[in-house]
C-alpha positions as CSV (number, residue, x, y, z in Angstrom):
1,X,-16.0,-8.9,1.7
2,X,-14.6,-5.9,0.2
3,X,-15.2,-4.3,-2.7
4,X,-12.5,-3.5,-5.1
5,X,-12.4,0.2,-4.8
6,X,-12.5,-0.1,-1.0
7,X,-8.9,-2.0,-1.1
8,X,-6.5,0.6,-1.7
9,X,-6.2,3.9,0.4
10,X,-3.2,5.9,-1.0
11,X,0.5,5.2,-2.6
12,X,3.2,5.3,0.1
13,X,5.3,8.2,-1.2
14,X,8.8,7.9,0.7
15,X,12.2,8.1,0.1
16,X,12.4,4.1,1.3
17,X,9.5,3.5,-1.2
18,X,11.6,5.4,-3.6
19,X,14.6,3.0,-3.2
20,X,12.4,0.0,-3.2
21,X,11.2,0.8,-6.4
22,X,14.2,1.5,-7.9
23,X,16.1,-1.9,-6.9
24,X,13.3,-3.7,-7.4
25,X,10.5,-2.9,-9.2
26,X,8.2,-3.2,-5.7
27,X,5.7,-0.1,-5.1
28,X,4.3,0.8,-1.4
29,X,0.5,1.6,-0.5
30,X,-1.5,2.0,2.1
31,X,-4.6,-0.4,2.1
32,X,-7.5,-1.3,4.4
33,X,-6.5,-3.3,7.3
34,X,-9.1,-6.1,6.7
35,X,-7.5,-6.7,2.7
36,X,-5.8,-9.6,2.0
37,X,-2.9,-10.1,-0.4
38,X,-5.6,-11.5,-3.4
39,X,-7.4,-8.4,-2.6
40,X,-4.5,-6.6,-3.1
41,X,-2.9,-7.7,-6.3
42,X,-6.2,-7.9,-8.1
43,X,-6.9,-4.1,-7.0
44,X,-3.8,-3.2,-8.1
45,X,-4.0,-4.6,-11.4
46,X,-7.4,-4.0,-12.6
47,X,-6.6,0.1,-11.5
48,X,-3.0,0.7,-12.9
49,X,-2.8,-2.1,-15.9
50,X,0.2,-4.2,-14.5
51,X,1.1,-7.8,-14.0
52,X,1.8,-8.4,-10.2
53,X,4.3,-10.8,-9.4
54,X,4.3,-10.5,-5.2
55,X,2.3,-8.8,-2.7
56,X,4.0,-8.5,1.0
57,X,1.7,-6.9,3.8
58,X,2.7,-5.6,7.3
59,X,0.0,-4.2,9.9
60,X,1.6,-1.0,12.3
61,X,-0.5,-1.4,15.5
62,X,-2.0,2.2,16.4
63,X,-0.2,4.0,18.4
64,X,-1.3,5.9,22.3
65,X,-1.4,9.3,22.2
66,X,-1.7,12.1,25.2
67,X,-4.6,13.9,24.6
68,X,-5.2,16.6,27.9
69,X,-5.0,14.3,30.9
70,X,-6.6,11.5,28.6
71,X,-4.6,8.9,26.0
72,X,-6.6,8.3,23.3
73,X,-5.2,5.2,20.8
74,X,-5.0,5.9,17.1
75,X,-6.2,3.5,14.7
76,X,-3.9,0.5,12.8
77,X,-2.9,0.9,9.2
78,X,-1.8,-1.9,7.1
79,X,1.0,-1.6,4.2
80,X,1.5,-3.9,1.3
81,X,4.5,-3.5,-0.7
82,X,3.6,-4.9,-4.4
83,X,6.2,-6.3,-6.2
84,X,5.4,-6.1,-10.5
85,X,6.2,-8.1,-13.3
86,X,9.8,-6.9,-15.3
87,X,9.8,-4.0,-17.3
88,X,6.3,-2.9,-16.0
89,X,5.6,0.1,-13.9
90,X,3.4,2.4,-12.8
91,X,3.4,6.1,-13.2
92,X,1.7,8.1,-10.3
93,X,2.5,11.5,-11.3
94,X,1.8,11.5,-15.2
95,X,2.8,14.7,-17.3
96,X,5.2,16.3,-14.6
């Protein structure tokens, strides 16, 4: 079982994030592959103070890549895309 601090990895900074969290109200991280969605959402809102309404996870396969004459296979990320309660958000970059 994972801890709570082993959940999340990193905020997904994009300009599709951007536009998902604009329309509506959903924010984008990277998280540990083995996380489930209850992992998730009660990572998510013990760290940033929110009420999370929906979590939505997708896992990207790693990938081949050509390494000399060798392929070596990089390893599989998972995203969940957190969707929060109305009027709540969170604030990544604060005092810019």
């Amino acid at each position: 079982m994972l801890g709570l601090e082993n959940v999340l990895i990193k905020p997904l900074l994009t300009e599709k994030t951007s536009q998902f969290t604009e329309a509506f109200n959903r924010y984008a991280f990277v998280v540990n592959v083995k996380a489930n969605k209850n992992q998730i959402k009660n990572a998510v809102e013990k760290y940033f103070d929110v009420k999370v309404v929906g979590v939505h996870t997708s896992v990207l396969p790693g990938k081949k890549k050509r390494a000399g004459k060798s392929f070596k296979k990089t390893s599989a990320q998972k995203k969940a895309y957190v969707e929060l309660q109305e009027g709540q958000k969170i604030e990544f970059f604060k005092g810019i």
